[in-house]
C-alpha positions as CSV (number, residue, x, y, z in Angstrom):
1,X,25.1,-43.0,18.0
2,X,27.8,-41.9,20.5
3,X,27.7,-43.8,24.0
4,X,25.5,-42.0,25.9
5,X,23.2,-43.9,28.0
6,X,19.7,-44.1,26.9
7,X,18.7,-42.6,30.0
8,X,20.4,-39.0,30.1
9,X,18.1,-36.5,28.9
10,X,20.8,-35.2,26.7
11,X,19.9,-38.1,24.4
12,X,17.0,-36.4,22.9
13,X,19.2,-34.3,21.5
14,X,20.2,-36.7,18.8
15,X,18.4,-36.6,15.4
16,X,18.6,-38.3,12.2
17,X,16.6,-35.8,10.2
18,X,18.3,-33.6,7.6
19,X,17.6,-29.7,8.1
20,X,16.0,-29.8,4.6
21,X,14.0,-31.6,2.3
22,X,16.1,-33.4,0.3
23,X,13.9,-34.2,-2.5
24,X,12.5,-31.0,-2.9
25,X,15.8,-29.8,-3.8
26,X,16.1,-32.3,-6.0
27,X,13.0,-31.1,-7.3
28,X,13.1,-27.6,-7.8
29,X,16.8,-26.8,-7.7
30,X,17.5,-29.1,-10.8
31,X,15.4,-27.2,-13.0
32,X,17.7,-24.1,-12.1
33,X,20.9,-25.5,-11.5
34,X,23.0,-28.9,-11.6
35,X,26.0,-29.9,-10.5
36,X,28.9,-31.0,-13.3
37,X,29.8,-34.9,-12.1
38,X,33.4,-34.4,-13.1
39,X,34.1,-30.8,-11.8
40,X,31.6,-29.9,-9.4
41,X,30.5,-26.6,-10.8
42,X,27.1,-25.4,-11.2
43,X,25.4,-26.2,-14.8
44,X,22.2,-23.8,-15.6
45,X,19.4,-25.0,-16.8
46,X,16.5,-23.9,-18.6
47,X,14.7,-22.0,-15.5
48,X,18.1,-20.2,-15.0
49,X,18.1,-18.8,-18.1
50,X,15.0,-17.4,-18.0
51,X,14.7,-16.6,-13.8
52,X,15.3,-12.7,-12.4
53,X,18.5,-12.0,-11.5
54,X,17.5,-12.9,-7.1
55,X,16.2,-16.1,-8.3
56,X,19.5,-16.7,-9.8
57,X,21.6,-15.9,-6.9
58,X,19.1,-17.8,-4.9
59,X,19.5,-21.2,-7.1
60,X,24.0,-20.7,-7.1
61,X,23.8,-20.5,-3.3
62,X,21.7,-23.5,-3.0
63,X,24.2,-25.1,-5.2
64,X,26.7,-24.3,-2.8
65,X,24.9,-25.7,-0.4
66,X,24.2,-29.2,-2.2
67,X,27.2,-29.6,-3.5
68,X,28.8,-29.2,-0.3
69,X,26.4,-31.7,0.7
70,X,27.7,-33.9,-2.2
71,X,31.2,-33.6,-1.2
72,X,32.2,-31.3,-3.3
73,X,32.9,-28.3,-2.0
74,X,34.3,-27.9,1.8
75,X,31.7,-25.9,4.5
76,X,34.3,-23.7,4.7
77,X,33.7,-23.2,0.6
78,X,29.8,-22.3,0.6
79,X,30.1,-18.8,1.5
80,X,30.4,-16.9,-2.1
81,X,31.9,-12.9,-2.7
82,X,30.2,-10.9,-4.7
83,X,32.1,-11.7,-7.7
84,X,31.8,-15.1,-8.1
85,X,27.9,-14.2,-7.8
86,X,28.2,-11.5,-10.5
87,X,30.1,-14.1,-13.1
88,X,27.8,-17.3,-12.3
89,X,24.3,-15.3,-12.6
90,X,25.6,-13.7,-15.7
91,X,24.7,-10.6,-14.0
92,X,25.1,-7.5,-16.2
93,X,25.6,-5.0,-13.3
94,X,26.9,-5.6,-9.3
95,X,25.1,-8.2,-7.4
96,X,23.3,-6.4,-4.7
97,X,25.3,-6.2,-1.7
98,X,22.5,-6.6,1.1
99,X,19.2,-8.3,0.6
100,X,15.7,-8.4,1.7
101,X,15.2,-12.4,1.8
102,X,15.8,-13.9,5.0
103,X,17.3,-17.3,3.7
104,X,20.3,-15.5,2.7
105,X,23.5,-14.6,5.2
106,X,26.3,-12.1,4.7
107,X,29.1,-13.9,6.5
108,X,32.6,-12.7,7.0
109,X,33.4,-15.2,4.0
110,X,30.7,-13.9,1.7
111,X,27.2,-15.0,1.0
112,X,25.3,-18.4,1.7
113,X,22.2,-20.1,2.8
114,X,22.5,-22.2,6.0
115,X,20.9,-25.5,6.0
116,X,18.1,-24.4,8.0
117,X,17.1,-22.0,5.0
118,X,17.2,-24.2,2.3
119,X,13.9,-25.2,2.6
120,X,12.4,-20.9,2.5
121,X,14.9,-20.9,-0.2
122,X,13.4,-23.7,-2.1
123,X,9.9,-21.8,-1.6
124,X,11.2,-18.4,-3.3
125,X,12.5,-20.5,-6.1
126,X,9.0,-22.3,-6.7
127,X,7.2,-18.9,-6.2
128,X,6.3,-16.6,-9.5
């Protein structure tokens, strides 16, 4: 903790909770996507293959998320372009470029789900 004393209110500010459940991402995002030990890119899995296009996109940004959370990617790295969506979800047509779900951001960088998402995000990929 950094050397505030005890006693300034500020202290409350400090947490040591993670802005997302940890093992439900374990949980539900491996079923979708993994991330390659060696190279750090996203490996489907069997609910990828057979998941709608959003939940798709949903599960690659997630990865972005984790595996920046692994090390493996920069937080300047999480925010994907259209393009890299398109290839990765093995989309046939453009990736939508806006989007109803709310645990998804359009940066100036590209696309991504902040931290504070991941959890709504988890939901949407557990939901039918």
């Amino acid at each position: 903790m950094g050397t505030m004393a005890d006693d300034d209110p500020l202290s409350e500010m400090y947490t040591d909770e993670r802005p997302h459940d940890r093992e439900q991402a374990v949980e539900t995002l491996s079923d979708f996507v993994q991330v390659d030990q060696d190279t750090g890119e996203p490996v489907p899995q069997s609910e990828f293959q057979d998941a709608t296009l959003e939940k798709r996109i949903v599960a690659l940004l997630l990865y972005r998320q984790i595996a920046a959370e692994l090390g493996e990617l920069g937080e300047d790295e999480i925010p994907v372009d259209q393009e890299w969506l398109k290839t990765k979800a093995n989309a046939e047509h453009t990736v939508p470029g806006t989007w109803d779900l709310e645990f998804i951001r359009e940066t100036k960088d590209g696309h991504k789900t902040p931290p504070h998402s991941v959890d709504a995000a988890l939901e949407y990929l557990e939901g039918p």
